[in-house]
C-alpha positions, 0 to 999 in steps of 0.5 A: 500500500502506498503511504506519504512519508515526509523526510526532514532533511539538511545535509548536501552531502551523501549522509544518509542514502534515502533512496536505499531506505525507501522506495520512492516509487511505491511511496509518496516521499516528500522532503522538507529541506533547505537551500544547501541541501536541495540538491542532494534530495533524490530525484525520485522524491514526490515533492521537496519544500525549502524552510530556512532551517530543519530546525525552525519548527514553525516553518516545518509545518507549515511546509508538512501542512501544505505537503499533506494537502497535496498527498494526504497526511504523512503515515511517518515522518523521518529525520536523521540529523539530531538538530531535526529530532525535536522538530520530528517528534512535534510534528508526529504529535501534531500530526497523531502520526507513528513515531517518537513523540517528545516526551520519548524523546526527551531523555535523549534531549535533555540532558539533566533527564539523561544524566539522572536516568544513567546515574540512577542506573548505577553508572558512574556520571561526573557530578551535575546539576541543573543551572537555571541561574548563575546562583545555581552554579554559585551554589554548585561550584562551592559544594564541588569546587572547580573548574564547572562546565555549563552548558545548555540541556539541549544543544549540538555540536558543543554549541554553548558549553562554557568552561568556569576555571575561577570565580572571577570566571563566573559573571560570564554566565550573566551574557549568554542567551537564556536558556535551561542549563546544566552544570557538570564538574570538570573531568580532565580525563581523555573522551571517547565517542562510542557508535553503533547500535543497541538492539533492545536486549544487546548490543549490535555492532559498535566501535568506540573511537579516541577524540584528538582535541575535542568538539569544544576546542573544534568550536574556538578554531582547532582541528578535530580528530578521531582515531578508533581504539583497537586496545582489546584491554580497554575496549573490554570495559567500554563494550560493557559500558555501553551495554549498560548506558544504552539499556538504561535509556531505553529498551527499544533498538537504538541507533547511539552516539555516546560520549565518556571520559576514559581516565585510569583508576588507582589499581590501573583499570580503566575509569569510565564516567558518562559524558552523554548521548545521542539518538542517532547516527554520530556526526562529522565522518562517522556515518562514511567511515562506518559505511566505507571501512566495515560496510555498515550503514548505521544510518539504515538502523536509524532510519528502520527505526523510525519507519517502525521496523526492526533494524538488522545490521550485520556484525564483520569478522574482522574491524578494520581501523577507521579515523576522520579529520576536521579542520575548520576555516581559519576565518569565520564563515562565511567566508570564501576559500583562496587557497588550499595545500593539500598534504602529499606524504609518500607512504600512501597509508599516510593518505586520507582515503577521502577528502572534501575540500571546498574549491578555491573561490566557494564560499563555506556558509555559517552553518553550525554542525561539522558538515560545512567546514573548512575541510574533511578527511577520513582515514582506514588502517590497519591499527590505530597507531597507524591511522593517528599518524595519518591523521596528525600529519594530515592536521600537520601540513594542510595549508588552507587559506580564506577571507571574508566573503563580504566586505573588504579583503582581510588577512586571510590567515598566510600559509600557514598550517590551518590546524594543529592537534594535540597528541 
């Protein structure tokens, strides 16, 4: 039977292969998408409507009411961008349709919700509270002491997390935007991000990957790297971890992206503390490299999922080592690229297998998330010693240069090298 699916949409790059999840030749599928990201809709699509932003929920429906007065009301809607969650799950409700409401969603969202559901389940979690006010972290910081970290219940991509070191650092809170916050003390230790899917009872297939710097010093101007961890005394713990962290949050089949800090306790085992979670696929390369180096596409889990059915991936014999590379502009987009020096090492398992680099003369939009960035590149080896070297002296050499895309010529950073990332 044909039903009208609607996919909420915003990557222009190849994230996400809808056209393999849903056949747009037995279904109505309409997009609800963005001007950057028009172009990558499938041609087979039954519609597509532009919206300033997938995020703008206002316009989403009005973009669902108009497309379901030309093809009924939508039998599911689907989005696979953590920015468009929330707006899905309105839309649902609104709608009465099949799917993740808000308040199921929530737990993944909020992240106060998500941190007592873990701790409450027994697993270790750096110390928090929430902070509707600059009072509340007073308060906290005087019971735990610092460096705090605040950052906001719901957000991406790092986007206002604020590290307090002192408290003359405090009345920093007094100009950001409102907004409901938590407040978390700081955990020095190294993070990870942990990918793969939960079937509802176990865990499917995963992989857990070291950051190199992190998502925050990504967002002050600096290189973000991941490298897949092959330490099998290590991967032990994170395997049970995560086991314990994904039932916690739900017993229905999960596509997760959590994130912990690893540290190492007094008798040498490894030290595991939950940072948080995310309902779908990670971000940046993740969703190629899980595609390009082990033939899993994790986006197909997420999106079965939310089509109400049951995902089924399969589990390779043999992991090869998968890494990523980002590397932001070295002047605030928009701005437009003037020059580029890619790396050229002579061993070729130095080599990203992959690169998107913007042409000399595009201009990289304002964009938040890790898709419109200075430049992208992913890895594969044999070890993850060999991966992070490719990955360092791809950070290393690259050369990228850029100016303003409005307004007068400015600096646009020399020849220098665009990035650096810490060992």
């Amino acid at each position: 039977m044909s039903r009208h699916i609607v996919v909420v949409h915003r990557w222009r790059d190849r994230h996400a292969h809808y056209e393999d999840y849903l056949d747009h030749h037995a279904h109505r599928v309409t997009y609800v998408t963005t001007a950057l990201a028009q172009d990558s809709v499938p041609s087979a699509a039954a519609a597509a409507l532009v919206v300033p932003a997938t995020d703008d929920t206002t316009a989403v429906w009005r973009a669902v009411t108009e497309l379901s007065a030309r093809f009924g009301p939508p039998d599911r809607v689907l989005a696979l961008n953590e920015g468009d969650l929330d707006t899905a799950a309105v839309i649902r409700e609104r709608l009465a349709c099949a799917g993740q409401r808000p308040l199921r969603l929530a737990r993944f969202r909020d992240k106060l919700m998500m941190n007592q559901i873990v701790s409450g389940a027994g697993v270790p979690v750096p110390r928090f509270a929430d902070a509707p006010g600059e009072q509340a972290v007073r308060a906290f910081a005087d019971r735990h002491g610092l460096p705090v970290v605040v950052k906001p219940r719901r957000g991406t991509a790092s986007r206002g997390v604020v590290r307090l070191e002192s408290p003359a650092d405090l009345p920093r809170l007094g100009s950001l935007p409102p907004e409901p916050r938590l407040v978390q003390e700081y955990c020095p230790d190294d993070i990870v991000h942990i990918d793969g899917l939960w079937t509802g009872d176990r865990l499917g297939p995963w992989r857990a990957s070291r950051y190199l710097n992190t998502c925050v010093d990504f967002t002050q101007g600096q290189a973000l790297g991941s490298v897949e961890i092959d330490d099998a005394e290590l991967l032990g713990p994170l395997g049970e971890f995560t086991a314990r962290v994904a039932g916690a949050l739900s017993s229905d089949p999960w596509v997760f992206h959590l994130e912990a800090f690893v540290g190492t306790s007094a008798d040498g085992r490894p030290r595991i503390r939950f940072l948080e979670a995310g309902y779908r696929v990670g971000g940046a390369e993740i969703p190629f490299v899980w595609r390009e180096v082990h033939g899993i596409d994790l986006m197909a889990a997420a999106a079965a999922i939310q089509l109400g059915r049951v995902p089924d991936l399969p589990v390779p014999e043999r992991w090869r080592t998968g890494g990523w590379l980002l590397v932001p502009s070295p002047v605030p987009p928009p701005c437009r690229v003037t020059a580029h020096e890619l790396p050229t090492p002579q061993d070729p398992s130095e080599a990203p297998y992959a690169a998107v680099v913007p042409a000399v003369g595009q201009v990289i939009p304002r964009v938040g998330g890790y898709e419109h960035v200075g430049a992208r590149f992913r890895f594969r080896g044999d070890s993850s010693g060999e991966v992070e070297k490719a990955v360092l002296r791809t950070a290393a050499q690259l050369r990228l240069e850029c100016a303003p895309a409005f307004g007068p010529p400015a600096h646009s950073g020399g020849g220098r090298p665009a990035c650096g990332l810490d060992r």
